[in-house]
DRENGU-770377 format. One record per atom (N, C-alpha, C): residue number from 1; x, y, z; residue in three letters; atom name. Coordinates in steps of 0.05 Angstrom, whole numbers, always signed. Example, Ala and Ser with C-alpha at 12.3 -4.5 7.8 and 13.67 -1.06 7.14 Angstrom:
<sites>
+-----+--------+--------+--------+------+------+
! seq !      x !      y !      z ! type ! atom !
+-----+--------+--------+--------+------+------+
!   1 !   +264 !   -114 !   +156 !  ala !    N !
!   1 !   +246 !    -90 !   +156 !  ala !   CA !
!   1 !   +264 !    -66 !   +156 !  ala !    C !
!   2 !   +257 !    -45 !   +142 !  ser !    N !
!   2 !   +273 !    -21 !   +143 !  ser !   CA !
!   2 !   +258 !     +1 !   +157 !  ser !    C !
+-----+--------+--------+--------+------+------+
</sites>
This chain:
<sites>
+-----+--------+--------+--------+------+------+
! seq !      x !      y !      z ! type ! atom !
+-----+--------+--------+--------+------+------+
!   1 !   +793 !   +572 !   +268 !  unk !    N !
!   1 !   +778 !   +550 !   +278 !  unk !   CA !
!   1 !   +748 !   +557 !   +282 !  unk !    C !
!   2 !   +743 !   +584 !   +285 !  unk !    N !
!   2 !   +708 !   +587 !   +299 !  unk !   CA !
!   2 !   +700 !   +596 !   +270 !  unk !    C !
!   3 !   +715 !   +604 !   +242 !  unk !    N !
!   3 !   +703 !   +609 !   +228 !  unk !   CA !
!   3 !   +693 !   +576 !   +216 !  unk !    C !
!   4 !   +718 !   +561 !   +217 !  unk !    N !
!   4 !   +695 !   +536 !   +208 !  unk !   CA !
!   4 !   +680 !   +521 !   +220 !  unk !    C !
!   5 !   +680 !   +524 !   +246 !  unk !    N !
!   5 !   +653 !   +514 !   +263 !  unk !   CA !
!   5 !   +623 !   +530 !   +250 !  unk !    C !
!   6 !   +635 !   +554 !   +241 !  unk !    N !
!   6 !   +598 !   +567 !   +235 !  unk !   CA !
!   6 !   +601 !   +561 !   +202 !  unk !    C !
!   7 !   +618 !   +555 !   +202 !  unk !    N !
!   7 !   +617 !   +547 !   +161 !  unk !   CA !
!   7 !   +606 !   +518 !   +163 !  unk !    C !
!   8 !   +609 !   +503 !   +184 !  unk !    N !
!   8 !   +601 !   +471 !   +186 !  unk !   CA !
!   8 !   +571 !   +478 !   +194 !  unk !    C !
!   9 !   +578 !   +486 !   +218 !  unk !    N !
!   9 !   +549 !   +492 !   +224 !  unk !   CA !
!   9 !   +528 !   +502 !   +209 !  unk !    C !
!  10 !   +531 !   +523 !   +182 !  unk !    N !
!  10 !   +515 !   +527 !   +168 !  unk !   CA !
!  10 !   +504 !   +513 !   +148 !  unk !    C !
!  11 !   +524 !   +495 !   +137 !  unk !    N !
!  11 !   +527 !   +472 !   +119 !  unk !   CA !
!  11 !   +509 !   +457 !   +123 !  unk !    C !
!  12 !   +500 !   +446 !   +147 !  unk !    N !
!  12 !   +493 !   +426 !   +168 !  unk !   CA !
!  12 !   +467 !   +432 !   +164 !  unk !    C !
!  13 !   +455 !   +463 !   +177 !  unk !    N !
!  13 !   +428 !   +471 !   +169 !  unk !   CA !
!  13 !   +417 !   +474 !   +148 !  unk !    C !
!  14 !   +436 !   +476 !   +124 !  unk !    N !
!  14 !   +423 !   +485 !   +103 !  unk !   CA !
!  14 !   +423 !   +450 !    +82 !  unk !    C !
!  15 !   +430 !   +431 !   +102 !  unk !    N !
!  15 !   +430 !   +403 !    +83 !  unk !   CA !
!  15 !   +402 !   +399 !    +81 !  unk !    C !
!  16 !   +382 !   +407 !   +107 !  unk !    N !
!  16 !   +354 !   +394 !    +88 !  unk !   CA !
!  16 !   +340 !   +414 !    +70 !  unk !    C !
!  17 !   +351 !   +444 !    +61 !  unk !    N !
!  17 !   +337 !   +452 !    +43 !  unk !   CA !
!  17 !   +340 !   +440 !    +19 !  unk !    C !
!  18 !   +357 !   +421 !     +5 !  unk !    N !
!  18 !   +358 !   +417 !    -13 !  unk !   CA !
!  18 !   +344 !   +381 !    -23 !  unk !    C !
!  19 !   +330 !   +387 !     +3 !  unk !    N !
!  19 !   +321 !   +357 !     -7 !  unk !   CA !
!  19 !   +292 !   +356 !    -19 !  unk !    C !
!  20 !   +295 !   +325 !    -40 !  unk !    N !
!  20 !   +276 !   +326 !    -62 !  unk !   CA !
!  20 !   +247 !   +319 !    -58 !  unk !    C !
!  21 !   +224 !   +334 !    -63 !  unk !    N !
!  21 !   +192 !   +329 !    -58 !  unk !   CA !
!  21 !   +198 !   +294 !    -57 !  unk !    C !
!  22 !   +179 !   +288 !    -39 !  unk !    N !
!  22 !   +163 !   +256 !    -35 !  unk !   CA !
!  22 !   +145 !   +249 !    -59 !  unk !    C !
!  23 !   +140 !   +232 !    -70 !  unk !    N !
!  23 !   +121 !   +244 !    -92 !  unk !   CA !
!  23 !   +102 !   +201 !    -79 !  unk !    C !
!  24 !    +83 !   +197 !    -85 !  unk !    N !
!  24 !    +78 !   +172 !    -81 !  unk !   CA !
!  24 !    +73 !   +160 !   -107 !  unk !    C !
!  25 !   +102 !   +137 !   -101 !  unk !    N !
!  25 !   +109 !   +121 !   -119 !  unk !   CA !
!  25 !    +91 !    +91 !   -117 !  unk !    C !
!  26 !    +92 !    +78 !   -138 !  unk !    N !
!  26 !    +83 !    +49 !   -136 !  unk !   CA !
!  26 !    +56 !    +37 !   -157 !  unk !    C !
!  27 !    +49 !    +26 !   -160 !  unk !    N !
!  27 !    +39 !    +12 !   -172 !  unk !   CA !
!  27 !     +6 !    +27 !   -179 !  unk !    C !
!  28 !     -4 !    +36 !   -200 !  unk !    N !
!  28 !    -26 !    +48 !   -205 !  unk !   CA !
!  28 !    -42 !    +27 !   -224 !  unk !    C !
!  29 !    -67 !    +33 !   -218 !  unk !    N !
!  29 !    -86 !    +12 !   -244 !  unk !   CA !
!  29 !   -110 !    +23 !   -244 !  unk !    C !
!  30 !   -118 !    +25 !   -265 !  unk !    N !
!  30 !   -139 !    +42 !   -273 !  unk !   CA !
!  30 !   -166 !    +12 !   -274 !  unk !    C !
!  31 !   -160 !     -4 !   -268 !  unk !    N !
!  31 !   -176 !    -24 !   -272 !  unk !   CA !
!  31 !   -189 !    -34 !   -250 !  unk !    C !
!  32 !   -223 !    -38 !   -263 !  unk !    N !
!  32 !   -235 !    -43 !   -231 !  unk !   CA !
!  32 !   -221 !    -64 !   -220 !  unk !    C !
!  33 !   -225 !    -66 !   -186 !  unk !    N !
!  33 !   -218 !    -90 !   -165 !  unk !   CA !
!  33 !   -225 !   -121 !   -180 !  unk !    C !
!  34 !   -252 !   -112 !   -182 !  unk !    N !
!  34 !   -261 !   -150 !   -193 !  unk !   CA !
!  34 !   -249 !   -157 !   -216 !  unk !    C !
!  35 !   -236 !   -145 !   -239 !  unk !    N !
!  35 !   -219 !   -158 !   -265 !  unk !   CA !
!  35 !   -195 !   -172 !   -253 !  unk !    C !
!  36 !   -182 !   -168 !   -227 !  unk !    N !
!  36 !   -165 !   -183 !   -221 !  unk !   CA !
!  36 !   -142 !   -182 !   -232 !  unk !    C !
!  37 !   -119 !   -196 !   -232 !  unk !    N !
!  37 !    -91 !   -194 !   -236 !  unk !   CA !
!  37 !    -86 !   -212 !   -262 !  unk !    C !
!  38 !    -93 !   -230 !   -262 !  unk !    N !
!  38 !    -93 !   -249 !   -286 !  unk !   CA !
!  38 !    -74 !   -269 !   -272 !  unk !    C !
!  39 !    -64 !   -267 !   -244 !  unk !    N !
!  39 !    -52 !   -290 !   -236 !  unk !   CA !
!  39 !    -73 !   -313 !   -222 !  unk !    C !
!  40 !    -61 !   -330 !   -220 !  unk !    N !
!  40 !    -74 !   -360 !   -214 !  unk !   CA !
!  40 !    -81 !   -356 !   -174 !  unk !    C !
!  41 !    -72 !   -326 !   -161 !  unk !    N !
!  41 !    -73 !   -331 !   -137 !  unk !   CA !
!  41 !    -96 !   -323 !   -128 !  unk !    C !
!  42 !   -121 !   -333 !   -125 !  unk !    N !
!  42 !   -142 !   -331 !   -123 !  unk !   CA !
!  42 !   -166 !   -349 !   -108 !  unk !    C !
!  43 !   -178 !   -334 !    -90 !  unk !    N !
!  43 !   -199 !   -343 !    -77 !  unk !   CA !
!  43 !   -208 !   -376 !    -90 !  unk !    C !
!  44 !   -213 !   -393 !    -86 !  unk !    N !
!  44 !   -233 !   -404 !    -95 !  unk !   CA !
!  44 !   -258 !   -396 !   -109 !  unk !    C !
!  45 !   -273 !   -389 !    -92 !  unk !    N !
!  45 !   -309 !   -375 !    -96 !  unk !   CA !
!  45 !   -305 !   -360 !   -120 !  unk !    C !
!  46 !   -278 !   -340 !   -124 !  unk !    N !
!  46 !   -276 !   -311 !   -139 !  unk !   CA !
!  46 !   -277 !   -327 !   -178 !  unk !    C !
!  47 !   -284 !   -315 !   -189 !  unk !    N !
!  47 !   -279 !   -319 !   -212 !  unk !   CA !
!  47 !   -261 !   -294 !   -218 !  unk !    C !
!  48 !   -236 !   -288 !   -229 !  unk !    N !
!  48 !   -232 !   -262 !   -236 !  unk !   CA !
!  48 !   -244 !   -248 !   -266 !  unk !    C !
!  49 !   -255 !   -227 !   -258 !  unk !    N !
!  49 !   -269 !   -213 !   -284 !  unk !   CA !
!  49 !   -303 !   -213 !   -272 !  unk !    C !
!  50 !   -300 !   -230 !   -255 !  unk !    N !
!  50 !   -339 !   -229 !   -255 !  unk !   CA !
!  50 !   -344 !   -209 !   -232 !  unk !    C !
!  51 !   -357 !   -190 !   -229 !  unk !    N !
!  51 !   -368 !   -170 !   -205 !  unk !   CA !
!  51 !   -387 !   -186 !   -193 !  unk !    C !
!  52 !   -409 !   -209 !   -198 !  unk !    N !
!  52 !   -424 !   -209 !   -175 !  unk !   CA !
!  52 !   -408 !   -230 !   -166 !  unk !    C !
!  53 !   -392 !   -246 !   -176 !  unk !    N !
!  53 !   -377 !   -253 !   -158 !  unk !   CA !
!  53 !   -361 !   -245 !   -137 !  unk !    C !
!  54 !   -347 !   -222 !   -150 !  unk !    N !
!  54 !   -325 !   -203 !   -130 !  unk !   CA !
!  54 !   -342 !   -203 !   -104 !  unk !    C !
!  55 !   -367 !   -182 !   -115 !  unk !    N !
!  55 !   -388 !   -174 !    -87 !  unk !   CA !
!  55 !   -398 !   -189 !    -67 !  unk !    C !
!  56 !   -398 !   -222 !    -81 !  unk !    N !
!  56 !   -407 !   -245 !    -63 !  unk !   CA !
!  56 !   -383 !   -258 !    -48 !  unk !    C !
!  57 !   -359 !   -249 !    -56 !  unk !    N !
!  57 !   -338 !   -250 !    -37 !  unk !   CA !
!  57 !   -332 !   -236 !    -21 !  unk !    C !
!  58 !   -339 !   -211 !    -23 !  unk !    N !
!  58 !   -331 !   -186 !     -6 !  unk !   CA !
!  58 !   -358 !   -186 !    +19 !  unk !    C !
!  59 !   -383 !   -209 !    +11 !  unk !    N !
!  59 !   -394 !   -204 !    +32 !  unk !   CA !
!  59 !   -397 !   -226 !    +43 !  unk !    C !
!  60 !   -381 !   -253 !    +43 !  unk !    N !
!  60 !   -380 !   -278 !    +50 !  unk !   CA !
!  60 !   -355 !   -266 !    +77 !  unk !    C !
!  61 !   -337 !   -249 !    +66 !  unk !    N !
!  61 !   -311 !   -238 !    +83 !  unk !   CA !
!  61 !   -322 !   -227 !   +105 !  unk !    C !
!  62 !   -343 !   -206 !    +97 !  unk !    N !
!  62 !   -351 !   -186 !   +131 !  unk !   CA !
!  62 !   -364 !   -203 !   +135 !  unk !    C !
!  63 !   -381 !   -220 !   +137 !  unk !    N !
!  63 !   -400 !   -235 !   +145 !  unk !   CA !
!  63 !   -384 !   -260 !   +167 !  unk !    C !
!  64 !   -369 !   -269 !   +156 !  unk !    N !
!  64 !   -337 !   -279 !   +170 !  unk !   CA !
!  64 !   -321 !   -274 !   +193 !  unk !    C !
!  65 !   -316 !   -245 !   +184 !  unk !    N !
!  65 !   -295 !   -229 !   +196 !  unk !   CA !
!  65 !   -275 !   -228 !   +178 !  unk !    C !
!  66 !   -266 !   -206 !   +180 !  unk !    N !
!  66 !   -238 !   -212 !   +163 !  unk !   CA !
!  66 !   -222 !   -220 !   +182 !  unk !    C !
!  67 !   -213 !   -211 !   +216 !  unk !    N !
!  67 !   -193 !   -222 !   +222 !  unk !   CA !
!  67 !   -210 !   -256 !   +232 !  unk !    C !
!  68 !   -210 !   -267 !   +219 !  unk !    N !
!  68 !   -229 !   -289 !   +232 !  unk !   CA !
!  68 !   -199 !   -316 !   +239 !  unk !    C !
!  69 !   -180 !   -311 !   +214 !  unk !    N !
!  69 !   -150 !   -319 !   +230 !  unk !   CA !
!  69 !   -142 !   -315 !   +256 !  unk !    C !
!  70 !   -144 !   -290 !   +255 !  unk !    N !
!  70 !   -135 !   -267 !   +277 !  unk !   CA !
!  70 !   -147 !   -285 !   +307 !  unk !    C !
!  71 !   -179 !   -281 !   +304 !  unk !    N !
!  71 !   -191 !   -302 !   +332 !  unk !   CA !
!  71 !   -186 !   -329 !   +334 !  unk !    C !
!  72 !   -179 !   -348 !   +315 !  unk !    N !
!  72 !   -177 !   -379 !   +309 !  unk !   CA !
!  72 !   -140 !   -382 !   +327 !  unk !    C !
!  73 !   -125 !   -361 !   +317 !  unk !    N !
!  73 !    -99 !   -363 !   +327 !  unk !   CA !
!  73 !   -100 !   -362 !   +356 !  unk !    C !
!  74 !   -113 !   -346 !   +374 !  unk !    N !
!  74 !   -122 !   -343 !   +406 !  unk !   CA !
!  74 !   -120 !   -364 !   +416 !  unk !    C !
+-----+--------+--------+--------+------+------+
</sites>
């Protein structure tokens, strides 16, 4: 009986050496921000593909707030 308490027991410790690297998975794109997705879900203002547009959205946003939801919901 105490030999398989330390055969469990060792079993037990040695289960996380065998576990596999994290590696980060998911979605990569080598393509700038402003080319966009090619889906229809889009800003108004944004054209997708145009940069000074992108930039004139990204500063209509801080200029805003981004959480500007966030204070309206209060």
């Amino acid at each position: 009986m105490k030999h398989l308490l330390i055969a469990t027991a060792a079993v037990l410790a040695l289960a996380g050496c065998g576990e596999k690297p994290q590696t980060a998975a998911g979605v990569k794109s080598d393509k700038a921000p402003h080319t966009g997705t090619g889906k229809s879900f889009a800003d108004a203002g944004w054209k997708q593909g145009d940069k000074g547009s992108w930039e004139q959205q990204l500063k209509t946003r801080t200029v805003n707030g981004q959480n500007a939801d966030y204070v309206r919901a209060q």
